[in-house]
DRENTOR-676468 format. One record per residue: z, y, x of N, C-alpha, C in turn; residue in one letter. Coordinates in steps of 0.05 Angstrom, whole numbers, plus 5000, padded with zeros to 4 digits. Layout:
% DRENTOR-676468
ZYXZYXZYXA...
This chain:
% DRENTOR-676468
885659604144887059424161885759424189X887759344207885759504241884459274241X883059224255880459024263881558954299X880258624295881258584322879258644349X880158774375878058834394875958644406X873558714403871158574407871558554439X868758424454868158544477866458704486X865458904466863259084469864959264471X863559464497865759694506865160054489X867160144480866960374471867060634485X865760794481865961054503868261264493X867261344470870261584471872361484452X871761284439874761234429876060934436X878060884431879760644429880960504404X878660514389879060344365879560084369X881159904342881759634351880059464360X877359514356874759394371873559504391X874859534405874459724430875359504452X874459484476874859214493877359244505X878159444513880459584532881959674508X883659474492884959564474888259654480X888659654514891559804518892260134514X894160124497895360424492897460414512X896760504539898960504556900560824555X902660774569904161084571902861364579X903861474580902461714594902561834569X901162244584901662464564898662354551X899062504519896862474503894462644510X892662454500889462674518888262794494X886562924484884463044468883962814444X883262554460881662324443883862284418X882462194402883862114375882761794361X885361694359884761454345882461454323X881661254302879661294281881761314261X881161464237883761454223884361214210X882361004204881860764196884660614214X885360664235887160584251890660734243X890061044245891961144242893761184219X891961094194892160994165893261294157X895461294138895161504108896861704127X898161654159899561934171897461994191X894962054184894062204208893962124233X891062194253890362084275892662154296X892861944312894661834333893361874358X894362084381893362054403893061804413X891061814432889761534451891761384462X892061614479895761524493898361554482X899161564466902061604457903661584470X905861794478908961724493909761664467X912761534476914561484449915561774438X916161844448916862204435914462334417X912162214429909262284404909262164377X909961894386910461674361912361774347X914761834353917162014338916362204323X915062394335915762574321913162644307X911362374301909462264285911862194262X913361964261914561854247916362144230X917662264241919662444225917962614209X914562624218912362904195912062764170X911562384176910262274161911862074152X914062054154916061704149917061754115X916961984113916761974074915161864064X912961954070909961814051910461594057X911561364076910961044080911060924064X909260854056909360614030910560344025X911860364053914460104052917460164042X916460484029919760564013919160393979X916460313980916360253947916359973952X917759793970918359533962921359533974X922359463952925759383938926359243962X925058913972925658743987925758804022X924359104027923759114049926558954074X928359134068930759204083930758914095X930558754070932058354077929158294099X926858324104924358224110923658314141X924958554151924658644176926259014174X928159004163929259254162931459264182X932459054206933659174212932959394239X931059274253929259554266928259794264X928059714246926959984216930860194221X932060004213934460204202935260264226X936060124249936360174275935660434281X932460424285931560714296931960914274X931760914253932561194229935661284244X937561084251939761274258939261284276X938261324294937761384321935661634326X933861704306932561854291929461804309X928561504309926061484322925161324298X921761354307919761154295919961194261X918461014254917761134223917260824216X917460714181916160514182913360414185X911560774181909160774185907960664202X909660764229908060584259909760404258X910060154239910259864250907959754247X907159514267905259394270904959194235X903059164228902059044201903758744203X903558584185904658274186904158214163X905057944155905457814137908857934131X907457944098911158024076913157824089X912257614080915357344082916557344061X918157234056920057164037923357414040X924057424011926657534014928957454030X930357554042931657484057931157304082X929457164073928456894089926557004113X925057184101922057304125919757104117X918557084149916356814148917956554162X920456644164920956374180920356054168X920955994138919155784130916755724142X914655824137911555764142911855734173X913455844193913155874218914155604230X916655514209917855294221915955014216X914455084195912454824181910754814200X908955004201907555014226906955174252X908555224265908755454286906555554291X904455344300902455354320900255584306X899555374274897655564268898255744253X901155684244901756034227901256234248X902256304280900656544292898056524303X896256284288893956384301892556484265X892756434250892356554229893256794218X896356834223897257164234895157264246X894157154271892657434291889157454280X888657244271886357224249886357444226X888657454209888757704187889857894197X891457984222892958254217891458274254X890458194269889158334293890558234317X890958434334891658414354894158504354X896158634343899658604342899958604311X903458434314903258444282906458384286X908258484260910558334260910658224242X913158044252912957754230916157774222X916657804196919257864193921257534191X924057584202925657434211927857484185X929557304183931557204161933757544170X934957584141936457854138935058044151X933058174155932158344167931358474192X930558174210929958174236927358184234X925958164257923358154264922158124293X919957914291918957914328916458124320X915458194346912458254341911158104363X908657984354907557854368904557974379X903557954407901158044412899757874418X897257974417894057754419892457894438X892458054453890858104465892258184497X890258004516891358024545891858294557X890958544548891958784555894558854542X895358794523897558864505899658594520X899158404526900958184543902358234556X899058354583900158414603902858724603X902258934577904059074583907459034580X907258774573909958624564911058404585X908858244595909358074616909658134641X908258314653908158524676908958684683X911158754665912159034662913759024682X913459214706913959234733916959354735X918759474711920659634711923659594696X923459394691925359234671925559374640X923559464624922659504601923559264583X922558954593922258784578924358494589X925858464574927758214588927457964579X927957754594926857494588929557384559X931757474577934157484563935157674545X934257954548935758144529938958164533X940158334503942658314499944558064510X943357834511944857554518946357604538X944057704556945657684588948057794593X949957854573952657904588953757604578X952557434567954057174558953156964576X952956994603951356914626953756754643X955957034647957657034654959356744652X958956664624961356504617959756264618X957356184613955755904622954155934644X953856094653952756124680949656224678X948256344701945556364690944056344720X941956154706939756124721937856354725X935956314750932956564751931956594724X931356444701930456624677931056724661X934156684668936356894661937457204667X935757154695937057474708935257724704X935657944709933858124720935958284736X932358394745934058704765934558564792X936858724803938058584829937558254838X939658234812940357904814938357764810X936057794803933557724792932457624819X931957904824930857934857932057744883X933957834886935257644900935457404895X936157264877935656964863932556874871X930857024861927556994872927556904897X928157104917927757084943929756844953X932056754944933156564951932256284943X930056214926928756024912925456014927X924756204938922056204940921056034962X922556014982921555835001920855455003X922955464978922255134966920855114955X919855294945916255324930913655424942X913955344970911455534986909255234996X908655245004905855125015907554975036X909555095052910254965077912454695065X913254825040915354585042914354455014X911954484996910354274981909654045003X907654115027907253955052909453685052X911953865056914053725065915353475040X914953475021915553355001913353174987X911053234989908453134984908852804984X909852735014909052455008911952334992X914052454993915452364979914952274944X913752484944913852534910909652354908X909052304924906952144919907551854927X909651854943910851364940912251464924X913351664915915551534882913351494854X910951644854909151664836907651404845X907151254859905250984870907750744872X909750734869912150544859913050404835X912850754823913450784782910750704781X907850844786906150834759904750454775X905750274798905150114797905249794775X909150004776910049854758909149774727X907449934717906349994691904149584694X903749534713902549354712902949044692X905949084687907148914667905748974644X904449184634903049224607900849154605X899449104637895949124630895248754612X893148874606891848594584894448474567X895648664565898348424539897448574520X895748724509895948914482898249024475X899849064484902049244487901549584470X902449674453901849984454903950034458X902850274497905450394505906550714501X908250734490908351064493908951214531X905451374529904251404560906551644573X907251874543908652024545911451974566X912651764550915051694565915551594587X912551514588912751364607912751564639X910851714633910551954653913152044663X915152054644917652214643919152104666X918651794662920451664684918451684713X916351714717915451714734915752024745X915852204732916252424747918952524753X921052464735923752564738925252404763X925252214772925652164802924452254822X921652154813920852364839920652704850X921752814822923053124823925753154839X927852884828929652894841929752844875X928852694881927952664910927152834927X925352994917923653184923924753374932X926953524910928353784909931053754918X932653544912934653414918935553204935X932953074948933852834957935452704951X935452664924938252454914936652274900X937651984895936751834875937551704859X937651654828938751674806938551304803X939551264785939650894771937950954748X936250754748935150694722936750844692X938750784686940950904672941351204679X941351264696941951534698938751714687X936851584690934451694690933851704658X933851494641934251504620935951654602X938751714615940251864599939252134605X938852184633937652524640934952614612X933152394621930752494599931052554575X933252344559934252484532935752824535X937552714555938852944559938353274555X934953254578933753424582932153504559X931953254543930253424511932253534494X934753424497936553524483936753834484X938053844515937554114528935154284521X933154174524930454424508930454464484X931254174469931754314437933554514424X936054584443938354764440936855004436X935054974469933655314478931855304448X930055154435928155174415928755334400X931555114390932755324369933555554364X933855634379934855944383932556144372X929755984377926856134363926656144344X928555954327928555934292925755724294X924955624314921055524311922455214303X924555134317925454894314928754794310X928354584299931554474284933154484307X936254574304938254534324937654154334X939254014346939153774358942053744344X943053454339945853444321947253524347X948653624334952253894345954353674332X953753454331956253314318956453054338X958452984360958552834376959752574359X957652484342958452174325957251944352X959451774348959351564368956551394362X955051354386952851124385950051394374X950551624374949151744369948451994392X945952064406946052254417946852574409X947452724423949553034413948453174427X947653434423947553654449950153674463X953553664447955253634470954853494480X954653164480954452924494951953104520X950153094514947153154536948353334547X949153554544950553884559952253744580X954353604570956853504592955953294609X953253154599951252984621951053024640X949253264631948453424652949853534672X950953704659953753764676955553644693X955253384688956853204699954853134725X952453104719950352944738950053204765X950153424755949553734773951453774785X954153724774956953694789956753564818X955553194806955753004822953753134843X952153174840949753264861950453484873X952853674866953153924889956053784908X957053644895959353464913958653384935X956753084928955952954940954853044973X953153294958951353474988954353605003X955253654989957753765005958353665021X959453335015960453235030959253105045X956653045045953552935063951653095073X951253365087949553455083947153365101X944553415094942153355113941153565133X939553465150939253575160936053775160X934953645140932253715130932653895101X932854195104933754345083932154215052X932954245033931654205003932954394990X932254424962932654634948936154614942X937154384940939754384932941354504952X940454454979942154505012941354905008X938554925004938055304999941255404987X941455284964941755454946945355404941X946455194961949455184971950455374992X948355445017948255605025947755845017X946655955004945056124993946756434987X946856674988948856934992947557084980X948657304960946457464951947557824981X946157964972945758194990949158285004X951558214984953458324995955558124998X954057845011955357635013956857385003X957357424974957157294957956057084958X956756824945955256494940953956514912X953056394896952056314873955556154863X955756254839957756094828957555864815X960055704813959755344800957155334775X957955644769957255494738953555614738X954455804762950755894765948855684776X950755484799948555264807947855024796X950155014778949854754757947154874735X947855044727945455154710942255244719X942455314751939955314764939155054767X941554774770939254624779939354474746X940354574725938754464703937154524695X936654794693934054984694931254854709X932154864724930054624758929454404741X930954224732929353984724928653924698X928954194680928054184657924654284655X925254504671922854664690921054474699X921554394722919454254742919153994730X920353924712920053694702919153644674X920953684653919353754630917753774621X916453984631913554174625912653984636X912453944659910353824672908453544654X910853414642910953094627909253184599X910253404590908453494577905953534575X905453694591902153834608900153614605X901953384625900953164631899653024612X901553034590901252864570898452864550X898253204554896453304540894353264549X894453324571890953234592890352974582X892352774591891352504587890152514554X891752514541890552534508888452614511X887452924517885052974510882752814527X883252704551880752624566880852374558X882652204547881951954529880252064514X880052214499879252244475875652324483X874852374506872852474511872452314540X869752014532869051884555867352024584X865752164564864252284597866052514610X867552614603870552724621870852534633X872652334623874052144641872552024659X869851894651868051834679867651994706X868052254702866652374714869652384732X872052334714875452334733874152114741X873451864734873251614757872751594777X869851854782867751854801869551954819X871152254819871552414837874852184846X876652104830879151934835877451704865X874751504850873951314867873651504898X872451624897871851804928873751834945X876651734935879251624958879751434964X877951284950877150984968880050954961X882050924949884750754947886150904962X885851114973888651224985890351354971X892951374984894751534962893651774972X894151954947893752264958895952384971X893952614983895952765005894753105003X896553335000895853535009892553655018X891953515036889453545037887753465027X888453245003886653154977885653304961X887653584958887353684931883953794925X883853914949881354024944878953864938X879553624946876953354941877753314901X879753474893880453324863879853554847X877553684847877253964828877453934808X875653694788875753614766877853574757X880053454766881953364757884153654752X883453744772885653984757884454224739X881254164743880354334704880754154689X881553934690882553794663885153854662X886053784682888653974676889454194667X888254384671887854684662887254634636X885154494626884054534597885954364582X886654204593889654044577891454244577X891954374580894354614585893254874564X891154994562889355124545890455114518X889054894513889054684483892154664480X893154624498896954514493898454754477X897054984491899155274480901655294484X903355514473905555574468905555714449X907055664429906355844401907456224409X909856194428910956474440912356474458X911856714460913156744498914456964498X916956984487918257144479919457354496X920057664498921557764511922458044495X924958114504925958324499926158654503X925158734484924059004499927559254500X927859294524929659404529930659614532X927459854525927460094507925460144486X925560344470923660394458921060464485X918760344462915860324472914260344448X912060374462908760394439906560244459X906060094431904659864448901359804421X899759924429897659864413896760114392X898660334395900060604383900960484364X903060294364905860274341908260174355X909560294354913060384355914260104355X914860014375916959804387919059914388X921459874367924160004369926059764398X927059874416929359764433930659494421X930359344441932159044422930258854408X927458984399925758844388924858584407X924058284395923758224407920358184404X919058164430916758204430914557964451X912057894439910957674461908357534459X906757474474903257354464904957024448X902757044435902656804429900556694445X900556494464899956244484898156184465X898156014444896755774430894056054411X895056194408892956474395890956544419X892356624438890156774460888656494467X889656354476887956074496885855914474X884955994449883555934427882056194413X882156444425881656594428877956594428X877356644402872656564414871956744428X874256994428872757244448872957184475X874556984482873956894514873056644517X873956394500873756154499870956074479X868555934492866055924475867355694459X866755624438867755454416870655334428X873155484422874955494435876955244428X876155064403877654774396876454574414X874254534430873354364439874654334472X875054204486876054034500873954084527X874154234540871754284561872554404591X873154164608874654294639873254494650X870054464646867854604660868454884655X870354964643870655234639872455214661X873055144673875555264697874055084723X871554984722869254974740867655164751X866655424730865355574735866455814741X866855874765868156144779867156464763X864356494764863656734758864956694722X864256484711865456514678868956604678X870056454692873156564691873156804701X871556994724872357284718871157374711X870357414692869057484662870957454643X872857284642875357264626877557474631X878957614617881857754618883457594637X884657694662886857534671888257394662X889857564634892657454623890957254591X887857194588887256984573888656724571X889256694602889756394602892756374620X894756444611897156344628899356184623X898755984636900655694623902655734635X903155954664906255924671906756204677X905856324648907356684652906056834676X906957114669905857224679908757454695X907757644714909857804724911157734736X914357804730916357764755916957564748X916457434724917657224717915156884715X914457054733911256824730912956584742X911756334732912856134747912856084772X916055954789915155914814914755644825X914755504814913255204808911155164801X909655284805906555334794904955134811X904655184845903955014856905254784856X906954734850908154444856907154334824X907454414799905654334783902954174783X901854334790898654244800898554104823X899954074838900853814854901453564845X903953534823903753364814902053184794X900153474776898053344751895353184766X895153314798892953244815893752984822X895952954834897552724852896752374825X898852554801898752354788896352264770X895052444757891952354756889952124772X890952174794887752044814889651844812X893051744817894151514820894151414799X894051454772894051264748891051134738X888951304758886751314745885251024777X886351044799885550934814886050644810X887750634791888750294781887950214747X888650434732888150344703886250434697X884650284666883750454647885450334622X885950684610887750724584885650714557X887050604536885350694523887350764490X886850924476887851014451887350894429X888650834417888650694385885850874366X885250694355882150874335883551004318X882451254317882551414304884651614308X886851604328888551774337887952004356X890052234335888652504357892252604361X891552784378894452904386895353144361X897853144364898953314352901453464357X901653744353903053884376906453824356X907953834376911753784374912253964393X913254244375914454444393918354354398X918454324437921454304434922254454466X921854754455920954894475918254924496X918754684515915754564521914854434494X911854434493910454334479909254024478X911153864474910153504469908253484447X907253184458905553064435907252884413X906653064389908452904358908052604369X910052504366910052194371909351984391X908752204414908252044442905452114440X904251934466902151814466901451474467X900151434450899551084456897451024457X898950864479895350674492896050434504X894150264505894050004523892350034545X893349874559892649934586891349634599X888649664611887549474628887549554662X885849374682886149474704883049684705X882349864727880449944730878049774748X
């Protein structure tokens, strides 16, 4: 069975414990795998093209010893059968996994527990592995930031966020993490300027009096013993001031409340589609929330908000005013159903995650007093001001808690579609496969992270330790063309709202409660967070 790559570096070969464990493209050289790697067909050049892997597979795809189980076909055969008529790959070079169940795969165990069924996957089968999917699908999942990056990075449209989907784009419309190619590009560049430094500046204080308004209001809780869920609470504090921000619009109490269900609704749709999580009820019973009910919400609210600017416009551009204006290269607008879905995309995006992130930091630095002191010390050193832009850098601490709240949070996968055949690790990625790191595997990772369950910002304190780390170790908002472009405005807001909740309260957590992960796309905490709240 391959062994997973250490960090001790190897000279002439690229065994699975070899530090530089990428089998990138290119012609094959002299070097030869160990056969310990290349198993019962014989050593495998260093580099493999896919045409090497082939016509590996057609010397040796008889002997595979996955012809002597009956169940294969139901467990991950349909990639398998794909490439036989196509006359590529062998079942020899598929990456190892867990059997799964007939017909079923591993999707049980995955759905019970996402998180640690792939970190216990990458524990027994290494650094790639596939995990078979119901009737004979399969993902493969990677663990190692070289093998990531050749999936996340991939500079050439090899790997799609969307895959086959994207011609069903057309008919509901599609947002930037929907496109590639052209439209990709152009969509980018028509989005990027509401995400730059000049126009965070410009929004800053907005989105810091909507954050010093909401989290004042929290003051009705202090000293009543109240246990509040902190989660939700965040939700309302950041989803207006997103709207403001990006939109200049502002919502009713009611409207804000229905959006936030809305918006989980909306992420649970996307979940499901992973098989990781339950559809959301598809049955619009009265007095009960629906994904139609949330879909036509939304829809309705994205409607109201491209009208409205229409008929009002400002004179101080925001992302909504960009992107009404907005042309791609041969003059063209964004269509109804593309801007309604960009700006649902936008506040599921910049908002969501964020409430999440958030959520998680706070959990863990409750949970750990000399962290949080040490947030008091650096929050007190603003003497009571609201923050501003030029704060950030006075708030370092606060955003390696952030960071290490984000670590710990994971993502069980980060899915993408490989859009030709590839070899990745020297085993045969058939076209269509879908392929992706597991988040919550790498960021727990002991080969980069020193006792990697524990809770420790100081790792994103110490400069020389992080580059000593793999780039793609630690990426909470993707990597490549598709890296997030909310990234800074993220860490704007975990900074913003940190030093503001911390400059007035102290929280504290019920005994004996620890967090627990609720995959619904973004990653929430099972059952909120609760705490009572005094003044500081």
């Amino acid at each position: 069975m391959p062994q997973r790559p250490t960090v001790e570096n190897t000279a002439d070969l690229c065994p699975f414990d070899a530090s530089v464990a990428t089998q990138t493209r290119g012609p094959a050289t002299d070097l030869l795998l160990p056969r310990e790697l290349a198993g019962d067909w014989g050593p495998l050049p260093i580099n493999p093209t896919v045409r090497e892997v082939n016509a590996i597979g057609r010397r040796h795809g008889k002997s595979a010893p996955h012809r002597h189980d009956p169940w294969r076909i139901t467990r991950a055969g349909i990639p398998l059968a794909a490439s036989a008529v196509r006359g590529v790959g062998s079942p020899a070079l598929t990456p190892p996994g867990p059997v799964g169940r007939p017909f079923l795969g591993s999707v049980p165990e995955m759905r019970r527990e996402p998180f640690e069924f792939f970190r216990r996957c990458a524990n027994e089968f290494g650094d790639i592995y596939s995990v078979p999917f119901p009737l004979g699908g399969s993902i493969v999942v990677v663990n190692h930031p070289d093998y990531a990056g050749q999936v996340m990075d991939d500079p050439v449209g090899r790997y799609s966020m969307i895959g086959p989907g994207q011609a069903a784009m057309g008919m509901i419309g599609a947002a930037i993490p929907m496109l590639e190619g052209d439209k990709f590009r152009q969509r980018r560049r028509m989005l990027m300027p509401m995400f730059g430094r000049r126009h965070l500046a410009r929004v800053a204080e907005v989105i810091a009096d909507e954050f010093v308004i909401r989290v004042d209001g929290w003051a009705r809780w202090v000293d009543t013993g109240q246990e509040v869920d902190l989660q939700h609470a965040i939700a309302q504090v950041t989803l207006p001031a997103f709207l403001r921000a990006m939109f200049s619009s502002s919502i009713t109490e009611q409207e804000i409340h229905e959006t936030d269900v809305d918006l989980r609704t909306f992420m649970s749709l996307m979940a499901s589609v992973t098989l990781m999580s339950p559809l959301p009820n598809l049955l619009p019973v009265p007095g009960r929330d629906s994904a139609p009910r949330s879909m036509w919400r939304l829809w309705r609210l994205t409607r109201r908000l491209i009208k409205e600017r229409r008929r009002n416009p400002i004179e101080t551009p925001d992302l909504l005013s960009l992107l009404l204006e907005a042309t791609y290269d041969d003059g063209s607008p964004l269509s109804e159903r593309d801007l309604s879905m960009e700006l649902m995309i936008l506040m599921a995006g910049g908002y969501e995650t964020v409430v999440a992130s958030l959520s998680w930091t706070l959990a863990l630095l409750l949970a750990h007093p000399d962290h949080l002191d040490r947030l008091y010390a650096e929050v007190d050193a603003l003497h009571g001001a609201v923050p501003t832009p030029d704060d950030l850098p006075k708030l370092p601490w606060a955003k390696a808690c952030f960071d290490e709240g984000q670590r710990l949070q994971g993502h069980p996968l980060n899915p993408r579609f490989a859009m030709e055949d590839d070899v990745i690790g020297g085993y045969f990625i058939p076209r269509y496969t879908i392929v992706g790191p597991s988040l919550y595997s790498m960021h727990r990772d002991p080969r980069w992270w020193v006792d990697p369950d524990t809770y420790d910002p100081d790792r994103f304190m110490d400069q020389a330790l992080a580059r000593e780390r793999p780039r793609l170790a630690f990426m909470p908002f993707g990597s490549g063309r598709h890296h997030c472009l909310g990234t800074g405005m993220a860490y704007m807001n975990a900074q913003f709202l940190l030093a503001i909740i911390f400059q007035r309260y102290r929280l504290m957590l019920p005994p004996g409660w620890k967090p627990k992960h609720h995959f619904n796309f973004s990653v929430t905490l099972d059952g909120g967070l609760p705490v009572t709240l005094t003044r500081a």
